[in-house]
C-alpha positions, -999 to 999 in steps of 0.1 A, spaced: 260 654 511 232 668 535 233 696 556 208 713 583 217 753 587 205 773 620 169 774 633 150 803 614 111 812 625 100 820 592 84 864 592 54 878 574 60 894 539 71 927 535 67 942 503 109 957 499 118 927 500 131 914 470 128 883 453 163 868 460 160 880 498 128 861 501 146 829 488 175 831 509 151 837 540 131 804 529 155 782 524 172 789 557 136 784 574 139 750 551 171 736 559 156 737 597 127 716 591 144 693 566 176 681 552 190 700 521 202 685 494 227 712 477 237 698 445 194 693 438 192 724 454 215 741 425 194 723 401 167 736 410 176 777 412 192 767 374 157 751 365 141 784 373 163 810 354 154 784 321 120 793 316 91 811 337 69 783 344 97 763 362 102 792 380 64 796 386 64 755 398 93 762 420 82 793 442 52 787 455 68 803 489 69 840 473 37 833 459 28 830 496 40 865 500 25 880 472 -7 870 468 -22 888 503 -10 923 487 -19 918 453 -49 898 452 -60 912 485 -101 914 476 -96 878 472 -72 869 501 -103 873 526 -125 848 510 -137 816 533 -109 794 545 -101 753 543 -75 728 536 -64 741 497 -37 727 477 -20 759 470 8 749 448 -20 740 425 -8 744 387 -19 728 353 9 701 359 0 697 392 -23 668 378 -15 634 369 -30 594 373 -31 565 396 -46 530 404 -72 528 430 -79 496 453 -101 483 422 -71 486 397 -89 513 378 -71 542 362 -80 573 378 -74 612 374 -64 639 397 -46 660 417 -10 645 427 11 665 448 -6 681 481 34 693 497 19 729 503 -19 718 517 -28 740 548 -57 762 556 -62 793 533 -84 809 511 -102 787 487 -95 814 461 -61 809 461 -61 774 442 -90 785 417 -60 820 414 -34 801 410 -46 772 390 -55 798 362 -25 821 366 -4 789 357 -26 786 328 -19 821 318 20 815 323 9 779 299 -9 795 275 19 824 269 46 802 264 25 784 240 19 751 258 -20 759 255 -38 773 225 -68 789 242 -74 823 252 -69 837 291 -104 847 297 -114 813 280 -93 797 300 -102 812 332 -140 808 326 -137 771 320 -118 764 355 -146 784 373 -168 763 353 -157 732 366 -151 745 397 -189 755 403 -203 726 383 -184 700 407 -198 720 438 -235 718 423 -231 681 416 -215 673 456 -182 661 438 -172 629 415 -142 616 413 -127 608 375 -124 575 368 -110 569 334 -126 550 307 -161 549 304 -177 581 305 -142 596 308 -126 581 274 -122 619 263 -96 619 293 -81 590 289 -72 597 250 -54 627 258 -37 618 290 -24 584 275 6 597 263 21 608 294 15 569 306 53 555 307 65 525 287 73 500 310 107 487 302 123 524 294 105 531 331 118 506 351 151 505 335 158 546 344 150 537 376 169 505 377 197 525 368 196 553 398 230 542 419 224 525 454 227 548 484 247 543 513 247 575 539 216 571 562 182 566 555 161 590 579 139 562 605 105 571 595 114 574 558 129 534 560 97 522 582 76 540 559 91 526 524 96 487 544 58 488 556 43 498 519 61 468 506 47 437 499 63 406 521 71 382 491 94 409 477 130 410 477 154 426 494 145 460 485 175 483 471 176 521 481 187 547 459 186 584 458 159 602 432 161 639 416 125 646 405 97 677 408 110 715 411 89 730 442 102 698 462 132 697 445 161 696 470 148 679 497 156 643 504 139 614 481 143 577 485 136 550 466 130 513 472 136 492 450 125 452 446 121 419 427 82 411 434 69 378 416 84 385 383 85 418 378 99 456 393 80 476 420 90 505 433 82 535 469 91 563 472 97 582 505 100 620 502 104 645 527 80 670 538 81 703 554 47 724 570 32 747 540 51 777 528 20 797 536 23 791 573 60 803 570 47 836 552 16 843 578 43 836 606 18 813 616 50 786 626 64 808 653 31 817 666 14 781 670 50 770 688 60 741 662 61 730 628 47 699 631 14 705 612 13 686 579 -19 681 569 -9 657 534 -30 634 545 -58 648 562 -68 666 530 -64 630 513 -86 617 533 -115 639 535 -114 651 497 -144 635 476 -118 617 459 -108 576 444 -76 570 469 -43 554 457 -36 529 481 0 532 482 -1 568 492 6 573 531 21 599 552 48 584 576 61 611 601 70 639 578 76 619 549 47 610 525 53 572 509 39 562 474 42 538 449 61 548 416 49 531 384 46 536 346 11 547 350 18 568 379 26 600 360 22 637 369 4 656 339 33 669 313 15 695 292 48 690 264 37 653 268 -1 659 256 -16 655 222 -12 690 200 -51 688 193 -64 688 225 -99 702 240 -82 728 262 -108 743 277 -126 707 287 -89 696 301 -89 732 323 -132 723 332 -118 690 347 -94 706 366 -115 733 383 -138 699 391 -109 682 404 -100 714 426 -139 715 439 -133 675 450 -106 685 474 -125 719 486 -159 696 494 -139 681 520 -142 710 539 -182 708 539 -185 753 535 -206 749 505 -228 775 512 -202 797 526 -185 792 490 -212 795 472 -220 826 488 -184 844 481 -186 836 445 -215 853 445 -198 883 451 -175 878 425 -185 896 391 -169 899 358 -141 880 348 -125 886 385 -107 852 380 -94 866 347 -79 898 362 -65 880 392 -47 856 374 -34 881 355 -17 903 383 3 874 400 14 858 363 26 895 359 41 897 395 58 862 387 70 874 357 91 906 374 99 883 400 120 855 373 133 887 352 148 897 385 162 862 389 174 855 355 192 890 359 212 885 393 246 874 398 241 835 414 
């Protein structure tokens, strides 16, 4: 059952505040903008007591918070539309209009204007929280170096998106695993049972208008999937088309959790800023056809080789530290959009050392205090 709690504006950070205080405060903001789901909502605060990076998926709100005060020599760096929930799993593959396989960033919930340092920060403190739980076998500073690698190679070369095969096989290889089987696919989602409350008006237009005519009658069902997104509503379509399965997805969106933090919500008089597809469309970037915002719900097609980047899922003997160079290329494709090369360019000159390194490792370290606190209160 859904439920919508009493408008809440959202307030800047203040550092007493502690970790469950923050959560209670977002969520309240949340259940404004969107429809809860509890019972996925439950899930999800379990999820994060497992393991820290669940937890570190799941909060990018108090990551929102933090990172002004603890990474403030970076938090003044040149703004444009960022990902920020950007993570090592935040990664995964599509088809484009050509039917090719492509690489890249999946998930853009969180995209707003901030600090381009924040996605390079959090990209590699994810990698920290990755490579101390033993999911990657490279060191931090390694790490760190080849996602600023990337990152400033991609920016030299005006962007290129990653096409597998070809002169990508390397990628390909090592992501191939995390491509579904078919049958086991459609039949998990075959068996999802059909839902019958109401289906939101733009999220029905939106799922109706990304299928093809010839289908079927499409069926809806409810789906329980990611962790930062997890309890909000997601609907499924499902159809009969020509022989086979196909399958949309509708899920809901809500503005980015770093306008909540700034206060930005209150002060702009609305929340209706979602800006999902606007970085789509102006990254340097191979588009998936089936990915449309619809209102405040972002529509896409699910299929076996639609898959979000499992690092469990990947070969034992990979090439770490070429994996982490694609994705600080991949970050640079979304941050050409903005066309402040040169203002970029410029700020990293400032940057000496292994500045990346360091800040990566304060927020995996104020992460870290922030799921012990978690794992250690009474739910």
């Amino acid at each position: 059952m859904y439920q919508r709690s009493a408008p809440h504006d959202g307030q800047r950070y203040n550092h007493r505040v502690n970790f469950r205080k923050s959560t209670a405060a977002y969520e309240e903001w949340l259940s404004h903008e969107l429809e809860i789901v509890p019972e996925d909502l439950a899930q999800k605060h379990k999820l994060m007591r497992e393991a820290i990076f669940p937890f570190f998926r799941a909060t990018f709100y108090r990551w929102s918070q933090l990172f002004p005060e603890v990474c403030a020599d970076c938090a003044d760096a040149p703004e444009l539309l960022a990902v920020g929930d950007l993570h090592v799993e935040n990664f995964g593959t599509w088809r484009d209009v050509e039917g090719r396989l492509i690489w890249g960033m999946n998930d853009f919930d969180e995209v707003t204007r901030m600090p381009y340092t924040i996605d390079l920060i959090r990209l590699a403190a994810s990698a920290h929280l990755a490579i101390d739980t033993e999911q990657l076998r490279i060191a931090h500073r390694d790490a760190c170096g080849a996602i600023l690698g990337g990152y400033k190679a991609c920016l030299d070369a005006g962007g290129l998106p990653w096409v597998l095969g070809g002169k990508h096989a390397w990628l390909y290889e090592m992501v191939k695993p995390i491509l579904r089987d078919p049958p086991l696919y459609w039949q998990k989602l075959e068996s999802l049972p059909t839902y019958t409350g109401r289906i939101p008006g733009n999220a029905r237009r939106g799922l109706e208008r990304m299928m093809p005519r010839e289908c079927s009658k499409p069926r809806i069902a409810h789906r329980i999937a990611g962790l930062g997104s997890l309890g909000r509503q997601r609907f499924v379509a499902l159809a009969d088309y020509k022989g086979g399965m196909l399958c949309r997805e509708a899920k809901a969106l809500a503005p980015s959790a770093w306008d909540w933090a700034r206060g930005l919500l209150k002060k702009n008089g609305g929340s209706e800023k979602i800006r999902y597809q606007k970085a789509l469309d102006t990254a340097v970037r191979t588009l998936d056809p089936f990915v449309r915002l619809q209102g405040k719900w972002i529509v896409r097609r699910l299929a076996p080789d639609c898959s979000r980047i499992d690092l469990a899922a990947l070969p034992r003997e990979k090439d770490e530290a070429r994996l982490l160079h694609a994705m600080g290329w991949e970050t640079a494709n979304l941050h050409l959009g903005a066309r402040r090369t040169e203002a970029i360019r410029a700020d990293l000159g400032k940057r000496h050392g292994n500045w990346l390194h360091k800040a990566a490792e304060k927020m995996a370290a104020a992460t870290t205090k922030d799921w012990k606190e978690w794992q250690t209160a009474k739910q």
